[in-house]
C-alpha atoms as a printed R data frame, in Angstrom:
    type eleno elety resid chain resno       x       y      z
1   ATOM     1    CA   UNK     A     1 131.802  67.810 84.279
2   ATOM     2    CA   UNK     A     2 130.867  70.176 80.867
3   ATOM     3    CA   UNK     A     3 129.803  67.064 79.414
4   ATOM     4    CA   UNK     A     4 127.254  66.171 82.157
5   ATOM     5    CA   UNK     A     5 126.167  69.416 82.382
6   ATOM     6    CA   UNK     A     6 125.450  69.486 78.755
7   ATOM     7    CA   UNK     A     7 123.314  66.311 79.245
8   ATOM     8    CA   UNK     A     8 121.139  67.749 82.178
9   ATOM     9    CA   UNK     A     9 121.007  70.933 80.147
10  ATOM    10    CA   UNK     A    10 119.388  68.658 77.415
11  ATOM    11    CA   UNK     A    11 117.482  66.918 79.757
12  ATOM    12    CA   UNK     A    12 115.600  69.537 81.037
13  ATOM    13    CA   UNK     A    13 115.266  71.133 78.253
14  ATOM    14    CA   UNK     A    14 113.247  68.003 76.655
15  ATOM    15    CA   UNK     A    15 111.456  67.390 79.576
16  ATOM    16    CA   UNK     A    16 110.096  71.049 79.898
17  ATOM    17    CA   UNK     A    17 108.803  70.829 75.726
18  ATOM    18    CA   UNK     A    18 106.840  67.748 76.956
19  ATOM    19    CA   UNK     A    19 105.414  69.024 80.462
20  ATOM    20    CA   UNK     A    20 104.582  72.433 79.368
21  ATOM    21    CA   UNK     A    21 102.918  71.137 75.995
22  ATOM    22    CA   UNK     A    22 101.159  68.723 78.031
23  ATOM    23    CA   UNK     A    23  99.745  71.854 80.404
24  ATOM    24    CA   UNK     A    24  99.403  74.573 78.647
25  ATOM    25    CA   UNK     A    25  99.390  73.549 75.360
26  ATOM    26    CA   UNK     A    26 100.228  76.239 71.958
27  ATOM    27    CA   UNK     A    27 100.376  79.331 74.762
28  ATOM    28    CA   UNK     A    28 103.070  77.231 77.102
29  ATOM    29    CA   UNK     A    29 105.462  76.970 74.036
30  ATOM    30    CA   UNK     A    30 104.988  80.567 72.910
31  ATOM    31    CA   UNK     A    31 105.973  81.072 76.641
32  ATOM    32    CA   UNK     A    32 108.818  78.701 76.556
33  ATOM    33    CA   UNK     A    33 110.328  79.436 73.551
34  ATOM    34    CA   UNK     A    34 110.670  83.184 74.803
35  ATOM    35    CA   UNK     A    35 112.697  81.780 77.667
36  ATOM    36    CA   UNK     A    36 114.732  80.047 75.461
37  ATOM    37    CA   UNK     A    37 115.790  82.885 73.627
38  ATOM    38    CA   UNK     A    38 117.146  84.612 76.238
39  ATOM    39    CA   UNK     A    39 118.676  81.304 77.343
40  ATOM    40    CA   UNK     A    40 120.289  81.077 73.880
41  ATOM    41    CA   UNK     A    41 121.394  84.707 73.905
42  ATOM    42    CA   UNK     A    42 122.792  84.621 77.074
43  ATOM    43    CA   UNK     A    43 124.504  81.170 76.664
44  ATOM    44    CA   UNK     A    44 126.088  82.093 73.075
45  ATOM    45    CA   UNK     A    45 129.194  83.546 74.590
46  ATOM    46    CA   UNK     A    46 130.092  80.547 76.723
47  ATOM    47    CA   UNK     A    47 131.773  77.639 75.146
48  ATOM    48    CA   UNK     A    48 132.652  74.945 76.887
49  ATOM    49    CA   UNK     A    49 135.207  72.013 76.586
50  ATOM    50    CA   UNK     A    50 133.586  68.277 75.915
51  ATOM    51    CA   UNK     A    51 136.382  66.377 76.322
52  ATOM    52    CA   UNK     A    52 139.174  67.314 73.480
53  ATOM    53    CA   UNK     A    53 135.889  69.574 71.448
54  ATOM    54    CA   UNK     A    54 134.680  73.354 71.991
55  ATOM    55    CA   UNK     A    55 131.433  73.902 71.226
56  ATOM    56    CA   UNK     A    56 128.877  76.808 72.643
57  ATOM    57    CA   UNK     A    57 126.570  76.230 74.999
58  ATOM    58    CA   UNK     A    58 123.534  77.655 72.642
59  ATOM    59    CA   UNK     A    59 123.455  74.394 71.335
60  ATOM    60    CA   UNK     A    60 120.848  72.826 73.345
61  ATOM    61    CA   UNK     A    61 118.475  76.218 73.781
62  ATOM    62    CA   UNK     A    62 119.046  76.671 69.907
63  ATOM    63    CA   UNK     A    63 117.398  73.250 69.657
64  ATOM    64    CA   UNK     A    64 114.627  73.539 71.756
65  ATOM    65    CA   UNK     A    65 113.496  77.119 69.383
66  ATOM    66    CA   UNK     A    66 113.786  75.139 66.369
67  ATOM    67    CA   UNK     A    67 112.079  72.039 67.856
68  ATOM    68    CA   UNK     A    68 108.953  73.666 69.265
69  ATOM    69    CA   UNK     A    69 108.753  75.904 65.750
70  ATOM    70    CA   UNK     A    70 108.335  72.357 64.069
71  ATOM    71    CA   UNK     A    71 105.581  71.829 67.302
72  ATOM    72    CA   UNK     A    72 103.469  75.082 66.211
73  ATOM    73    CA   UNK     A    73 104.418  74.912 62.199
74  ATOM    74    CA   UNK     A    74 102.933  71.342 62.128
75  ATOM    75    CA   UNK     A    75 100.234  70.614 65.096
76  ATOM    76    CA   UNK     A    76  98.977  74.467 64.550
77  ATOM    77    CA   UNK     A    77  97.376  77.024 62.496
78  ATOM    78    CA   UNK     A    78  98.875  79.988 60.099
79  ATOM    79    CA   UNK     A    79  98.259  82.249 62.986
80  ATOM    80    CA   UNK     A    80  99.579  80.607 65.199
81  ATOM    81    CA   UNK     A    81 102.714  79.628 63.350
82  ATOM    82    CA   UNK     A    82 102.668  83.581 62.541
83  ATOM    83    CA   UNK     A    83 102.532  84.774 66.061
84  ATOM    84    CA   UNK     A    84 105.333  82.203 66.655
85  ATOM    85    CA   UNK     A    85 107.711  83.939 64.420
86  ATOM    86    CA   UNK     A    86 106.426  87.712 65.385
87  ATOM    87    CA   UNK     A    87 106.899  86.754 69.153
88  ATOM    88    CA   UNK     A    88 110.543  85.518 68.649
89  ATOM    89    CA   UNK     A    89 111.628  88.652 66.840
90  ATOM    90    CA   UNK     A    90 109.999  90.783 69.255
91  ATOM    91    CA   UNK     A    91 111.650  88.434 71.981
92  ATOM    92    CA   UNK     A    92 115.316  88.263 70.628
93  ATOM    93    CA   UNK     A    93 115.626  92.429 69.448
94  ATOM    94    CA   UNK     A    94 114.374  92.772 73.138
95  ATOM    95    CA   UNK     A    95 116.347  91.024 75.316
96  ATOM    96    CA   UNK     A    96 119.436  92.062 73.261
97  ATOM    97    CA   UNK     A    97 118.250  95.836 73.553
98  ATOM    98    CA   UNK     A    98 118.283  95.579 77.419
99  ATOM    99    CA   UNK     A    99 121.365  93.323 77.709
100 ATOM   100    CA   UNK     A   100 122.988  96.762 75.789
101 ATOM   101    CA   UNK     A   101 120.822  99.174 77.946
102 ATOM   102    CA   UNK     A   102 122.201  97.712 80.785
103 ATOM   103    CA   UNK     A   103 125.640  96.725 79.703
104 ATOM   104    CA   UNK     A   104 126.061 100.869 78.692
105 ATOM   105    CA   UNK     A   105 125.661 101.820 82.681
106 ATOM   106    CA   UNK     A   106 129.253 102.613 83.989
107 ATOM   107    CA   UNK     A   107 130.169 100.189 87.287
108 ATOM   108    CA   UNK     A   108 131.157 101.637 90.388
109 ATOM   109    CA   UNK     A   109 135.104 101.077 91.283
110 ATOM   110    CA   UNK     A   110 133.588  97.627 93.886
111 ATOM   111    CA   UNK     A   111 130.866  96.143 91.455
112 ATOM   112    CA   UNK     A   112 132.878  93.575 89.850
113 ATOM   113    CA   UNK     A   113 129.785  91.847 88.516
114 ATOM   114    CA   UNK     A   114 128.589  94.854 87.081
115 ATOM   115    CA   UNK     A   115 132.085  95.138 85.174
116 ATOM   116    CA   UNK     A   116 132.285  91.473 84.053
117 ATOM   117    CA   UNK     A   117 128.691  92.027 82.861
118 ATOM   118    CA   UNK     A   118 129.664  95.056 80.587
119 ATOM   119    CA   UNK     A   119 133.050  93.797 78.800
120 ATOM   120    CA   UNK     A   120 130.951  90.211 78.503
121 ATOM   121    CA   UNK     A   121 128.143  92.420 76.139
122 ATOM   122    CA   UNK     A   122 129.884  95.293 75.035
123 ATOM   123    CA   UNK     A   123 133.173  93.359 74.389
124 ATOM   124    CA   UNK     A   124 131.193  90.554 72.636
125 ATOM   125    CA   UNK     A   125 128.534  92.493 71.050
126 ATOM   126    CA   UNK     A   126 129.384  90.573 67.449
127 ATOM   127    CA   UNK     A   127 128.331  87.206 68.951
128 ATOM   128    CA   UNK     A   128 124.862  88.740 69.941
129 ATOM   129    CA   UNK     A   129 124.332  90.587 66.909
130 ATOM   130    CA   UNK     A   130 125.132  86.708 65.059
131 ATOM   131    CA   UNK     A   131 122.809  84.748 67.820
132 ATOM   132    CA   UNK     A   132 119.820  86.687 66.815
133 ATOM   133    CA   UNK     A   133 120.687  87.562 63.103
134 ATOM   134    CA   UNK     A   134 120.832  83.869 62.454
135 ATOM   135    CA   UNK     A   135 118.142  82.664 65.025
136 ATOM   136    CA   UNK     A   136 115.342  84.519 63.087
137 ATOM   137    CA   UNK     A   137 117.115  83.709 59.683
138 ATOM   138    CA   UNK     A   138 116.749  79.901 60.699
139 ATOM   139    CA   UNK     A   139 112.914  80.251 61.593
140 ATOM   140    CA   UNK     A   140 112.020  82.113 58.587
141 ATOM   141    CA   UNK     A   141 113.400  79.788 56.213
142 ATOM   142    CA   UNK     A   142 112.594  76.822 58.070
143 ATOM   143    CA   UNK     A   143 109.187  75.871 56.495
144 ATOM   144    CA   UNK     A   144 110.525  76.933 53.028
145 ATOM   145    CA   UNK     A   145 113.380  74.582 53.039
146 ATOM   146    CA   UNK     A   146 110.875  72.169 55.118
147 ATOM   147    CA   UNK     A   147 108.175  72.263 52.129
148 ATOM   148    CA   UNK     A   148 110.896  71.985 49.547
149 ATOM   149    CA   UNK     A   149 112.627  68.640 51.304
150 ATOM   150    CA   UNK     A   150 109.377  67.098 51.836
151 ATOM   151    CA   UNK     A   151 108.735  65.389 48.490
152 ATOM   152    CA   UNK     A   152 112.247  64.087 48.443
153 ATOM   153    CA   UNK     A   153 112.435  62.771 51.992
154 ATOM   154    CA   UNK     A   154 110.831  59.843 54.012
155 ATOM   155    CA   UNK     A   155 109.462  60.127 56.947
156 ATOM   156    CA   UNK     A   156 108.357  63.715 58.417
157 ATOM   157    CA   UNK     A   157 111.186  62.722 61.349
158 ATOM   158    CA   UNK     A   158 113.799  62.250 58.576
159 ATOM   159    CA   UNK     A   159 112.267  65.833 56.541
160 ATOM   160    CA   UNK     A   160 112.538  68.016 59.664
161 ATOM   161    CA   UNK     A   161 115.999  66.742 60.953
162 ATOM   162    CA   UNK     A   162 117.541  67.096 56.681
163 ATOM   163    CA   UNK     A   163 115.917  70.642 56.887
164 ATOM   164    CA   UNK     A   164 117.676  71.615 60.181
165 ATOM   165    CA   UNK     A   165 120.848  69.976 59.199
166 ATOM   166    CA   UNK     A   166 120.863  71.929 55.877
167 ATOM   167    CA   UNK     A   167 120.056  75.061 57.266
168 ATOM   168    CA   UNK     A   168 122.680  74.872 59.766
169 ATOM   169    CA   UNK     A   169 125.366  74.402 57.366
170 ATOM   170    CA   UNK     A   170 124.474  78.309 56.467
171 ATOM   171    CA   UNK     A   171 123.712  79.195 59.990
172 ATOM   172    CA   UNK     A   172 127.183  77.734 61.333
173 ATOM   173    CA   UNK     A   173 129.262  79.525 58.924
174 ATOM   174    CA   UNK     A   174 127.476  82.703 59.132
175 ATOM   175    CA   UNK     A   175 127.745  82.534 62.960
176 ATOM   176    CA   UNK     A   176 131.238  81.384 63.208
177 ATOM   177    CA   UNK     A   177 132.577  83.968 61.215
178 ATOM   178    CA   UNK     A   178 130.536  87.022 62.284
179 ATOM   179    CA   UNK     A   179 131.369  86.003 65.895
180 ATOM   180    CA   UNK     A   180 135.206  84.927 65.948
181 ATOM   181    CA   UNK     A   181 136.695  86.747 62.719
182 ATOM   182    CA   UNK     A   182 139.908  88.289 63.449
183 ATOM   183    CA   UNK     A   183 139.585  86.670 67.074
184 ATOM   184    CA   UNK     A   184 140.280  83.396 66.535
185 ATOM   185    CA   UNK     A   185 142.996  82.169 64.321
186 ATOM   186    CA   UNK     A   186 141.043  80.019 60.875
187 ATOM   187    CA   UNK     A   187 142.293  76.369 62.140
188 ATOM   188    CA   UNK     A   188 140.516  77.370 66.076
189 ATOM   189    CA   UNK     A   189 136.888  78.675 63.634
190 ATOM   190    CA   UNK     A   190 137.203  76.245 61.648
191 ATOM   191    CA   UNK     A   191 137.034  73.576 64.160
192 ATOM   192    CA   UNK     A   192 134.306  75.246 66.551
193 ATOM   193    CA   UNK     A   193 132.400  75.705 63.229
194 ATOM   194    CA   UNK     A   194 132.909  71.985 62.490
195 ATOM   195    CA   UNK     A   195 132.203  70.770 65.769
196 ATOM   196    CA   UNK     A   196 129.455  72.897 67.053
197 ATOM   197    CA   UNK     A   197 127.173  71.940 63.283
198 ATOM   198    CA   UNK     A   198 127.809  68.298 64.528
199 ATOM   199    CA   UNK     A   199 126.701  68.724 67.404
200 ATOM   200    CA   UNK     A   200 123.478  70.572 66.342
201 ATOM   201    CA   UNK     A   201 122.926  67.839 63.829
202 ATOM   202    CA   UNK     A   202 122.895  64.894 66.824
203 ATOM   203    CA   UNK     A   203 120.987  66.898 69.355
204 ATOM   204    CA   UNK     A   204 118.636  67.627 66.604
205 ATOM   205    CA   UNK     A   205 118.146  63.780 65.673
206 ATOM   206    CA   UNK     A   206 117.794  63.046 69.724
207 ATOM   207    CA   UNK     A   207 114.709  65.869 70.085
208 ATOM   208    CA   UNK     A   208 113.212  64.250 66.905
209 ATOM   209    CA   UNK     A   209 111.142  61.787 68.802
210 ATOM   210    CA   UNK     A   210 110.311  64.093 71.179
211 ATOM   211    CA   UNK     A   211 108.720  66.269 68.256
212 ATOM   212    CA   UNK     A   212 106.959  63.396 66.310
213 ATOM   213    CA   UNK     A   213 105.451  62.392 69.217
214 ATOM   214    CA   UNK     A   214 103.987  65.860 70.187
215 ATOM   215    CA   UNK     A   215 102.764  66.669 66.391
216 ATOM   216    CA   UNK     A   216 100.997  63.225 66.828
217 ATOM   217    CA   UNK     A   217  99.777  63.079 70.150
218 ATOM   218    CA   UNK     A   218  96.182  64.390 69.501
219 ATOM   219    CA   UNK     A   219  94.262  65.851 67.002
220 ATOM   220    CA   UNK     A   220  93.455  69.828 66.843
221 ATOM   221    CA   UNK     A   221  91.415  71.567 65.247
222 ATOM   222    CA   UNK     A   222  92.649  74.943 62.954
């Protein structure tokens, strides 16, 4: 059933890059990569089972950021790329400053919700602080790493799925261990960490056409 779910997740996901591109252009994927990151923020402390592997369910929202980035860093202008980055700070410290705000309220005795809700974000807190320490980390470096592969690669397909996959090696450890140190035993990170880059590595190369195609779909002018 996780596995499924995971597909639809991906689905949709892909789908909604396309449609909104196609209708609303540079402002819909400003718009939908907000939504993603409080997808991805909200989604980092689930982890669900795909058969006899863990891995978090920020995969596929992680994705989709990093995907549309490539979208805006490539089809786009500097300003544009700019306002890309600025909007997904601004995005990620906010969402993660309300989750807190409202995490901090004490529950009555009969809102259970309202408890679960509070020890999920307040018990957890080191898995937000990772999700958007290493979200923004990924983006900034992103066209760096992108400029410095480029000579060496291939194809621009091949460039921007060797630049995710290297800067996910990074991002995986750094998340891993920020989020499950000392709560986890090192085989159970070590595995999740293993799994989880993987897995970001083959939903990467499956968004790739999706990307490519955008980037090349028509011509405009910066």
């Amino acid at each position: 059933m996780d596995l499924l779910l995971f597909l639809i997740f991906m689905i949709i996901s892909m789908f909604s890059i396309f449609f909104v591109h196609k209708l609303f252009d540079k402002e819909g994927l400003l718009f939908l990569m907000i939504l993603m990151v409080g997808i991805n923020i909200v989604s980092s402390f689930k982890i669900i089972s795909l058969g006899i592997f863990n891995l978090n369910l920020n995969i596929i929202s992680y994705i989709s950021i990093i995907s549309i980035y490539y979208i805006i860093l490539e089809k786009y202008g500097k300003k544009d790329k700019y306002n890309f980055i600025k909007a997904l700070i601004f995005s990620s410290l906010f969402i993660s400053i309300m989750l807190i705000l409202g995490s901090i309220y004490e529950s009555s005795v009969d809102d259970v919700i309202g408890i679960n809700i509070r020890m999920l974000f307040l018990g957890n807190y080191r898995i937000l602080i990772a999700t958007v320490v290493t979200v923004i980390l990924d983006i900034v470096v992103t066209e760096s790493v992108y400029n410095f592969i480029k000579p060496i690669g291939s194809t621009d397909r091949i460039d921007r799925c060797l630049t995710s996959a290297l800067i996910m090696v990074i991002d995986s450890v750094i998340f891993s261990v920020v989020s499950y140190m000392g709560v986890l035993q090192i085989n159970a990170i070590s595995e999740l960490l293993f799994i989880n880059y993987l897995a970001r590595v083959l939903v990467m190369i499956i968004y790739s056409p999706l990307v490519e195609y955008i980037i090349k779909s028509k011509k405009v002018d910066v």
